[in-house]
C-alpha positions as CSV (number, residue, x, y, z in Angstrom):
1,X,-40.7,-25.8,28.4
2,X,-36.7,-25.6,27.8
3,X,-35.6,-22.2,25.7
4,X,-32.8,-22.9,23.3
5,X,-30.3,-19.7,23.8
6,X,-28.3,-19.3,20.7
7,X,-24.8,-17.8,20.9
8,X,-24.5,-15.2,18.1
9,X,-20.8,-14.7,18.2
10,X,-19.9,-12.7,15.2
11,X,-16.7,-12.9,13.3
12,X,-14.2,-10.8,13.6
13,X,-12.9,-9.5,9.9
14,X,-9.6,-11.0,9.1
15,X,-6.7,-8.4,9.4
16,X,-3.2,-8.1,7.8
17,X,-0.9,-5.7,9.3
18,X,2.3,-4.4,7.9
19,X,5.2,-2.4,9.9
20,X,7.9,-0.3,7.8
21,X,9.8,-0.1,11.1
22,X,12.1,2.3,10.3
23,X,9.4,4.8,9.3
24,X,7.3,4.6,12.3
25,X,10.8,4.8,14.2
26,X,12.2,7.7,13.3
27,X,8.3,9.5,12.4
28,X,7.7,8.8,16.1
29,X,10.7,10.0,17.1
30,X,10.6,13.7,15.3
31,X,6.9,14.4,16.0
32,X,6.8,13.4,19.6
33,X,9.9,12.3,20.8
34,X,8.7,8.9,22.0
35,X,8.5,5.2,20.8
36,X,5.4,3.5,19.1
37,X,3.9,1.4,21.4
38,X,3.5,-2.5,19.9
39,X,1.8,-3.6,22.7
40,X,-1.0,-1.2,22.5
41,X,-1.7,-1.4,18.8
42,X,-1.9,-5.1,18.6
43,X,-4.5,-5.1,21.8
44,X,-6.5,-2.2,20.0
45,X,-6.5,-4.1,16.6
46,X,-6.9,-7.8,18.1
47,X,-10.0,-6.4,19.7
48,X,-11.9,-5.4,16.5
49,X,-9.7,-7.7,13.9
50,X,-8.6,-11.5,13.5
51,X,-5.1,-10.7,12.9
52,X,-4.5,-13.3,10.0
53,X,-1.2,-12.1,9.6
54,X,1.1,-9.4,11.0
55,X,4.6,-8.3,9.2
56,X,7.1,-6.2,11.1
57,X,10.0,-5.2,8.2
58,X,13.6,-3.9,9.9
59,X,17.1,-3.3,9.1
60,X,19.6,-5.7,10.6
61,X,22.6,-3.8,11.8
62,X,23.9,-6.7,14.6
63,X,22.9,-4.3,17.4
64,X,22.1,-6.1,20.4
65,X,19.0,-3.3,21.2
66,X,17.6,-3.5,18.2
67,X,18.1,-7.4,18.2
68,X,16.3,-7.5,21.7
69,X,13.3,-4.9,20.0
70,X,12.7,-7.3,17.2
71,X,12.6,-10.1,20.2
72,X,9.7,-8.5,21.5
73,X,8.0,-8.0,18.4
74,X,7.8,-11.3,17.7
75,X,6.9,-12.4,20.9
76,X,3.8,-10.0,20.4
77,X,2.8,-11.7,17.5
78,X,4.8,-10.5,14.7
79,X,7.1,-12.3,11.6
80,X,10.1,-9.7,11.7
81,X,11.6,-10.0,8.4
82,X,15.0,-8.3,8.3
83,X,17.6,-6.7,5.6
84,X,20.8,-6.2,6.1
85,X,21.7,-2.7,6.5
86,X,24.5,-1.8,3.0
87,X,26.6,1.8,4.2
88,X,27.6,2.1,0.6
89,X,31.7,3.9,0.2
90,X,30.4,7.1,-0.7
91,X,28.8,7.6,3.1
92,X,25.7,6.8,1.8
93,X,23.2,4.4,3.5
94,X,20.6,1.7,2.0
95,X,18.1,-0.3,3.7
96,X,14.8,0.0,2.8
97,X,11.4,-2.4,2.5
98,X,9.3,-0.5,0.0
99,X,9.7,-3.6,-2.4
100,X,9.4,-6.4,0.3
101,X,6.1,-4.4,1.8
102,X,4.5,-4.2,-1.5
103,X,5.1,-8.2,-2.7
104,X,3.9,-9.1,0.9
105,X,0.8,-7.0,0.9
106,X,-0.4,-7.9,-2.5
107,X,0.4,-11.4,-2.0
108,X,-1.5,-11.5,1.6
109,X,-3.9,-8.8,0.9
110,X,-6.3,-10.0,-1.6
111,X,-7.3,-12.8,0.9
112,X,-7.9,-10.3,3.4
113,X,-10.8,-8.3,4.8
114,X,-8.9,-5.5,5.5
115,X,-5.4,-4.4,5.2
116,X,-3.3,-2.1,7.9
117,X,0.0,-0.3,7.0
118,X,2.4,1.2,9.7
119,X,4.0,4.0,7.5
120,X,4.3,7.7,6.7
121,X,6.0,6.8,3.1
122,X,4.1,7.9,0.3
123,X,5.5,5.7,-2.1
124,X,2.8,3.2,-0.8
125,X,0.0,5.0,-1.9
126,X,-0.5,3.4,-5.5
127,X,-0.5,0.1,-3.8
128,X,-3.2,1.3,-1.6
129,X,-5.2,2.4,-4.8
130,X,-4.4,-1.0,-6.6
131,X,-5.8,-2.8,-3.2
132,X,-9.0,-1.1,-2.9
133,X,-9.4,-1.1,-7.3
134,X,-8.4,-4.5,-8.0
135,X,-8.9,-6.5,-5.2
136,X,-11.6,-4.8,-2.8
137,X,-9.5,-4.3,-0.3
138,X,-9.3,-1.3,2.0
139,X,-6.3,-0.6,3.4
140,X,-6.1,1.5,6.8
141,X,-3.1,3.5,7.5
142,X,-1.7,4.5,10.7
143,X,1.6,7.1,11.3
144,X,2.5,10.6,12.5
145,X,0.4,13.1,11.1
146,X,2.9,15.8,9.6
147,X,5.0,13.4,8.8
148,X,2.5,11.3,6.6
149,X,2.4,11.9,2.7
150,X,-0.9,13.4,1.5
151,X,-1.2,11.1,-0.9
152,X,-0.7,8.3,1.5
153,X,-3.5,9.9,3.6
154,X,-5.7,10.4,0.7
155,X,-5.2,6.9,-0.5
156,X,-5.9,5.2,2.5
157,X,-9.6,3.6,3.4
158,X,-9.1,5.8,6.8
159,X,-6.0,7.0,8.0
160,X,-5.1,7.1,11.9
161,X,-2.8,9.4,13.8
162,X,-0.5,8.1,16.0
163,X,-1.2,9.6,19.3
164,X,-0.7,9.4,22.9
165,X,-2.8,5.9,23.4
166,X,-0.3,4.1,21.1
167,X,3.0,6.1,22.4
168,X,5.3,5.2,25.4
């Protein structure tokens, strides 16, 4: 008498993730004086998530570093989409993705499971809202505590403090 074993191999949810690099740069930096760690956050979330698709948004300045940083970002996985960075005559400085994150993650989101943003910036948190209202759509949130808007928090399905595990 032969037993049939049946493989029950659930799927994964499918996963966007989105990066405001800059943010998670320079949140990092004040709150613990220490880099994110790419490496770690794509193992943790390619455990539980089929990454479907994973943004990483940065300012082009022709630095060779950074050049070499969004190297290694794509070679873990990532589209790096880049802006030019605009020092306007006044001193001033321009270079944001607010714009370029929202299209993207309305675009990709609604044919996702589950929706990640990398950012403290609480300009995001009526896109969260419109996500989760519109298109069912949680949207998880990961950056430096103190340096996270509230309403970013509060928006957010669950929100997730950077800490040591996803730090070099």
């Amino acid at each position: 008498m032969s037993q049939e074993i049946h493989s029950t191999t659930a799927k994964k949810p499918r996963v966007g993730i989105f990066v405001d690099v800059q943010n998670i740069y320079y949140t990092c930096r004040e709150s613990y004086r220490k880099n994110f760690d790419y490496n770690a956050f794509w193992a943790k979330i390619s455990d539980d998530y089929d990454i479907d698709c994973a943004i990483a948004y940065a300012i082009y300045r022709g630095d060779e570093k950074q050049s070499q940083f969004q190297n290694i970002l794509r070679a873990i996985g990532f589209e790096v989409k880049l802006k030019p960075f605009i020092q306007r005559k006044d001193g001033s400085a321009k270079g944001d993705w607010d714009v370029g994150i929202t299209i993207d993650m309305l675009e990709q989101g609604k044919n996702l499971d589950k929706v990640i943003l990398l950012s403290g910036d609480g300009d995001f948190a009526l896109l969260l809202g419109h996500l989760q209202h519109h298109y069912n759509v949680p949207c998880d949130v990961y950056g430096a505590d103190r340096l996270t808007a509230d309403a970013l928090k509060q928006s957010a399905a669950q929100f997730f403090c950077i800490d040591d595990s996803l730090l070099l």
